[in-house]
N, C-alpha and C positions, 0 to 999 in steps of 0.2 A: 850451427851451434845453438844450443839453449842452455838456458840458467838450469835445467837437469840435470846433475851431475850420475848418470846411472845409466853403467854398460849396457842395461837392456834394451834402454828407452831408445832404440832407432828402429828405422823401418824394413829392419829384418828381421828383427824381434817380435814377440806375439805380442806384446806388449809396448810395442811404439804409440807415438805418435795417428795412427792411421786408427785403432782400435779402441783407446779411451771406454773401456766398459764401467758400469756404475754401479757400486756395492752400496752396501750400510757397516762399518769401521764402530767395533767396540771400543771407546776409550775410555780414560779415568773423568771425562764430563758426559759421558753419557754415549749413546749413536748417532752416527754423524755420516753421513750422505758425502761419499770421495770416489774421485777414476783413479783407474790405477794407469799406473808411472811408470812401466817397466816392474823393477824388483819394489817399488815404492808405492805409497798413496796421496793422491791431492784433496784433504777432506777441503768442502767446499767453501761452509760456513765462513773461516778464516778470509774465504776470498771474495764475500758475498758483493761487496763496494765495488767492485771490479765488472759483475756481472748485472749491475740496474734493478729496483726495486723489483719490477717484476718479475725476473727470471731469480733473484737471490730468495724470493717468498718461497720459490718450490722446490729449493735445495737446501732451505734450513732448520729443515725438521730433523724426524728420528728414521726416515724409511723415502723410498721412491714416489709413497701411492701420490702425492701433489702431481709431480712432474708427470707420474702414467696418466692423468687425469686431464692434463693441458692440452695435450696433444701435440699433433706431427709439424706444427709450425712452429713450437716453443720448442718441442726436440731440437728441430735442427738449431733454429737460433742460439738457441744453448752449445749444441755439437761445435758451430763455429767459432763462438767465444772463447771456448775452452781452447781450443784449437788453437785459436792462436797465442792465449796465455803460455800452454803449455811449449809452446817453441818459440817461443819470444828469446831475449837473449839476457831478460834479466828477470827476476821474477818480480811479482805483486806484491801490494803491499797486505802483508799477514797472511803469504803464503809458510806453507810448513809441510813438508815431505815427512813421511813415515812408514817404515820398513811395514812392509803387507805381512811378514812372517814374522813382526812382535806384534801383533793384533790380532784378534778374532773377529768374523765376520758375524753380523747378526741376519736375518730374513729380509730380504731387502725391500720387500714388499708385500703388503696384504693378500694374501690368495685366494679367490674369489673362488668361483667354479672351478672346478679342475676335470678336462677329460683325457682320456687316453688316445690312441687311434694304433693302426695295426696294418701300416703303409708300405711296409717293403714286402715287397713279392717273395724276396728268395726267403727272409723270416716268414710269411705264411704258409709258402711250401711245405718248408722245414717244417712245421711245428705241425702242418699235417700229416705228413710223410711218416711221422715220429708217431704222435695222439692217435690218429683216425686209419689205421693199418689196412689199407683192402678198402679205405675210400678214395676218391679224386682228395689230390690236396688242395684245391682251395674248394673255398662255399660258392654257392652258383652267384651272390651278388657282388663279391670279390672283386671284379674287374668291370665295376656299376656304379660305385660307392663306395666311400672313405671309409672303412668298418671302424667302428671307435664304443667307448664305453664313458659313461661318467665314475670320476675316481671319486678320492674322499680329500677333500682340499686342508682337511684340519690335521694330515697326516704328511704334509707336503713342508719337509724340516731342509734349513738349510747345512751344505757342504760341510762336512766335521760333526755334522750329530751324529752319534752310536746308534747303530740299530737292534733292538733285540729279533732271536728268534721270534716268528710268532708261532701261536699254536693254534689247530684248527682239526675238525676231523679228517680222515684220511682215509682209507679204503684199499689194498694192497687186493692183486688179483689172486682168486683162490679162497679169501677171509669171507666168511659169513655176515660178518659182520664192521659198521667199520669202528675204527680208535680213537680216542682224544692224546692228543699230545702235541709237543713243539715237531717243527714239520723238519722232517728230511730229506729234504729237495729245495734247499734255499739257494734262490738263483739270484743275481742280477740282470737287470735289461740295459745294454748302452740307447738312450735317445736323444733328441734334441727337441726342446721345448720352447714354446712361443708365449712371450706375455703380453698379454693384451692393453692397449690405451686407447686413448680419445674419448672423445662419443661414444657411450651407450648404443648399440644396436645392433638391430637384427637384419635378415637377411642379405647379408653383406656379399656383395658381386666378388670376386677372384680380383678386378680392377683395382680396388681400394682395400686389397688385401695390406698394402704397406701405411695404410692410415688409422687403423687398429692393431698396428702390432708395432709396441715397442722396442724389444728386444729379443734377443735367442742366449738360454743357456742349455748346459749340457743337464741332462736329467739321467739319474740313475729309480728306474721303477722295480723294486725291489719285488720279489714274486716268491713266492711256495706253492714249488709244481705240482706235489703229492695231493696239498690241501685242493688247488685248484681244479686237476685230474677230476675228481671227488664231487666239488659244490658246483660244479662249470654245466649241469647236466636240471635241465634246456637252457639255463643261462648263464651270463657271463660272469665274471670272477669277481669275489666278493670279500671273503674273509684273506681269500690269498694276495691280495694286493693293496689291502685298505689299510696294511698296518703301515706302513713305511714307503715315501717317495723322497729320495735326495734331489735336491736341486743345488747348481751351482752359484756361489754368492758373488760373483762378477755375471751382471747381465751387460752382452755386448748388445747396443745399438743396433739396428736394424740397419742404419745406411752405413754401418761398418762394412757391409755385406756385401754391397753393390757389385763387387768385381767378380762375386763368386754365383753369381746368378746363371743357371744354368736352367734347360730345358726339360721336365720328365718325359720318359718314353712315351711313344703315340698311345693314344688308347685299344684297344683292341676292338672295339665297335663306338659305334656313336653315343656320345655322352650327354645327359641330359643339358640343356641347356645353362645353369647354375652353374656347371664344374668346367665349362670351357673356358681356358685360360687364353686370354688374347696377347701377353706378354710374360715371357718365362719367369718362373717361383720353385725351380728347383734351386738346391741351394748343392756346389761343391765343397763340403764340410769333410774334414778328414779327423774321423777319431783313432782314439788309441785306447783300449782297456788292459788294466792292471790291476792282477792280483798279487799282494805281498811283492811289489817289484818285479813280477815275470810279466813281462809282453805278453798279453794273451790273445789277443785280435786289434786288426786292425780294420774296423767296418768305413762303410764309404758311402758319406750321406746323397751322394749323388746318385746312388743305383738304386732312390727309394721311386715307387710306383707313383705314391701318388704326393702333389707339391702341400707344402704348409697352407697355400692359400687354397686351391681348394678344399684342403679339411677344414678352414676356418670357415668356407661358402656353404659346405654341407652340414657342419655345428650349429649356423643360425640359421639355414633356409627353412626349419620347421618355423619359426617365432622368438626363438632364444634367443635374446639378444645376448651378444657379448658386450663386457663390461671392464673398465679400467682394473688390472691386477686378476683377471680371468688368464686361465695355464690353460693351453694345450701342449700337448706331447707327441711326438710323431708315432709310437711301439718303436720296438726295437729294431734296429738300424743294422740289417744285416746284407753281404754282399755274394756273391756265385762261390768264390772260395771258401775254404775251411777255416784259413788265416782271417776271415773278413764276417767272420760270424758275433753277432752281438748278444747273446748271451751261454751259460752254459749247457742246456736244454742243447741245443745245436752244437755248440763245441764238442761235446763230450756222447752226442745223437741218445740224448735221452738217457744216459749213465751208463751205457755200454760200452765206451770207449774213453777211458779217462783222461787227463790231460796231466803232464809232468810238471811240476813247478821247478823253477831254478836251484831250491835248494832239496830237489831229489823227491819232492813228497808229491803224491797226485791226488789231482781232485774228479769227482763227478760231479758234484755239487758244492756250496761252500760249509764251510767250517766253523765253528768261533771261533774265533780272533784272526780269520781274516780279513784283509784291508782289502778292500777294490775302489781304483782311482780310475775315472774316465777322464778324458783331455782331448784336448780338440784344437782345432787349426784353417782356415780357411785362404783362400789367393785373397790379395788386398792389391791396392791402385800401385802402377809400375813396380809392378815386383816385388811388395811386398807382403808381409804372413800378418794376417789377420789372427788374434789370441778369442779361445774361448774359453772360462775360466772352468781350473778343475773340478769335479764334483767326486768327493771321495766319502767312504762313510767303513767303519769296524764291526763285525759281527760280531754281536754279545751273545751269551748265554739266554735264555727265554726266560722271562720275569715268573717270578713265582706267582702263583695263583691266590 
C-alpha cells in the first residue's frame, strides 16, 4: 500500500512505481520540476525537505538542465529517494498530487545539439526501395556506421505544440521546373530519443554509454517528403526536417530501462573498434502510432540495427563532445511487417497505397488537422511495464508568408 491513492500507480501500470519519469508541470506559480504518479503529478519543490539540500537545489527550478548536469550518481540517488517516498504508506510533508490532465507540460529541458540518426534496417531498405528505384537499397557504409545528421535544436518543441505545414521547394517528376509552396507529403517519423547528462565529453566508449545519457523519450521528427526528395541531392535534409521535432514531456530515466536491455543483431563484418559493444544497449521499447485515434503501426524498437550507445560512441568519436541536455534520436523505428512500419513513407510505399482511417477517410500523407500520437511501453523488474510518455502534436495550415 502507499499514501497514492491512484488506480494507475501500481506495477502493471506505465506509470507505477517502477518508471517515475521527470517533466516540467505548468502551474499558476510558475514551472516546477514533478514525476508522474500514475494519472497524477509529484511536483517536487513542495517536497524539497524530504530530499537534503543538495539533491532539493536541482529539483527546484524551472526545468531539468540542474539534475541533467549532476550526473549518474545524483540520478540514482534521487531515483531512490523518490522511490521510496512515493511508496511509503503516508506521504511528506508538503506533498501535493495533481492530475497530469489539468496541467500542461512545459520543455523540460534546454536542448542543446540535436542529431538525428537512421538506425533500423528495415526503415532504410524501405526508404530505399521506395527513393532510389533500380539502386541497392542501402548506401555501402550502411552496415559501417550509425548514418545520422545534425538537426536544428531550436525547433525541437515539447508534446502538444501545433505544428504548421512547412513550405519548401518541391520538384514533381516531369516539371521543368521546381515550385514554392506548403509541402504535400507531410509525414511523421516514430523514434526514440536520448538526453544527454553528466560531464561534457567527447569520445565516449559504448561502456559509459549509461553515464551520459539521462533519459529516453519518444520523439516524433516531423518530415516533408516532397521538399526533401527535392533539397536531399548530394545532401541531407534540411528545410524538410528543420521545421518542427515533437518530443515527449515525461522523460523516463535511463535505469527505468534496465529490464528491457537487449542485444542488436551481430554485425555483418568486423566493426571498427569504437562501435563494439562489450554489454547489450539494445533496448525492447514497444511503440504504438496514432492518427486521429486509428492504430496505425505498431514499430519494435528492438529490431533496430544499430544500439543508442553506439550512435552516442560514433556522435563523439570525431571530437564533439556531448553535453548535458544534447538530443539524439534513433530515425525512424521501423520493423519487417507492414503493421510495424514508423512512418507513412513506408505505410502507404511512398503514396501508392493508402491507408484507411477508422472513420472511413484515407491517407497517403497527412492532412490538417490531423492528430498523430506516438506511445510507448517497455518490460520493467518482475513483470512489470515500464511508461514512456506520449509525444502527440496537430497539423496546422502553413503560416502565411
Amino acid at each position: 500500500m502507499t499514501w497514492i491513492e491512484d488506480a494507475e500507480f501500481t506495477p502493471d501500470k506505465p506509470f507505477g512505481p517502477q518508471t517515475l519519469p521527470y517533466g516540467v508541470l505548468v502551474t499558476g506559480n510558475g514551472p516546477v520540476v514533478a514525476v508522474r504518479v500514475g494519472r497524477h503529478a509529484l511536483p517536487l519543490r513542495g517536497i524539497a525537505g524530504e530530499l537534503g539540500p543538495r539533491l532539493a537545489e536541482l529539483i527546484s527550478g524551472d526545468s531539468l538542465d540542474p539534475l541533467l548536469a549532476a550526473g549518474r550518481d545524483a540520478w540514482r540517488e534521487l531515483r531512490e529517494r523518490l522511490t521510496g517516498i512515493v511508496t511509503a504508506d503516508r506521504a511528506p510533508s508538503g506533498a501535493e498530487l495533481v492530475r497530469t490532465d489539468w496541467h500542461t507540460l512545459s520543455m523540460p529541458f534546454t536542448v542543446g545539439d540535436y542529431v538525428d540518426f537512421f538506425a533500423s534496417r528495415h526503415h532504410a531498405e524501405n526508404t530505399g526501395r521506395i527513393l532510389a528505384r533500380g539502386s541497392a537499397p542501402l548506401p555501402e557504409n550502411w552496415t559501417h556506421l550509425p548514418v545520422g545528421y545534425h538537426g536544428r535544436s531550436g525547433t525541437v518543441h515539447v508534446s502538444g505544440t501545433d505544428v504548421h505545414r512547412p513550405s519548401g521547394q518541391r520538384k514533381a517528376a516531369g516539371d521543368a521546373h521546381p515550385a514554392f509552396g506548403p509541402t504535400r507529403r507531410l509525414d511523421f517519423e516514430a523514434e526514440v530519443g536520448f538526453v544527454c547528462g553528466g560531464e561534457a565529453a567527447a569520445q565516449i566508449p559504448t561502456s559509459e554509454f549509461a553515464d551520459h545519457v539521462f533519459g529516453v523519450a519518444l520523439v516524433n521528427d516531423w518530415s516533408a517528403r516532397d521538399v526533401q526528395a527535392w533539397e536531399s541531392k548530394p545532401l541531407g535534409p534540411f528545410l524538410a526536417k528543420s521545421f518542427a521535432t515533437s518530443i515527449a514531456g515525461w522523460i523516463t530515466p535511463l535505469e527505468a530501462l534496465d529490464e528491457a536491455r537487449i542485444a542488436v543483431p551481430p554485425p555483418e563484418q568486423p566493426l571498427q573498434q569504437y562501435l563494439v559493444e562489450h554489454e547489450p544497449w539494445g533496448l525492447d521499447l514497444r511503440l504504438e502510432v496514432r492518427c486521429n485515434e486509428t492504430l496505425l503501426s505498431q514499430p519494435r524498437f528492438a529490431d533496430m540495427y544499430w544500439s543508442p550507445a553506439q550512435q552516442l560512441a560514433h556522435m563523439t568519436v570525431g571530437g564533439a563532445p556531448a553535453r548535458p541536455g544534447d538530443l539524439f534520436a534513433s530515425g525512424t523505428v521501423s520493423g519487417p511487417e507492414r503493421d510495424q512500419r514508423g512512418c507513412l513513407l513506408e505505410l502507404t510505399w511512398g503514396g501508392s497505397d493508402p491507408i484507411t482511417l477508422s472513420d472511413g477517410e484515407q491517407r497517403t500523407f497527412l492532412q490538417d488537422g490531423d492528430r498523430v500520437t506516438l506511445s510507448g511501453s517497455a518490460p520493467g523488474p518482475g513483470g512489470s511495464v515500464v511508461g514512456l510518455g506520449e509525444v502527440t502534436g496537430t497539423v496546422l495550415a502553413a503560416a502565411r508568408r
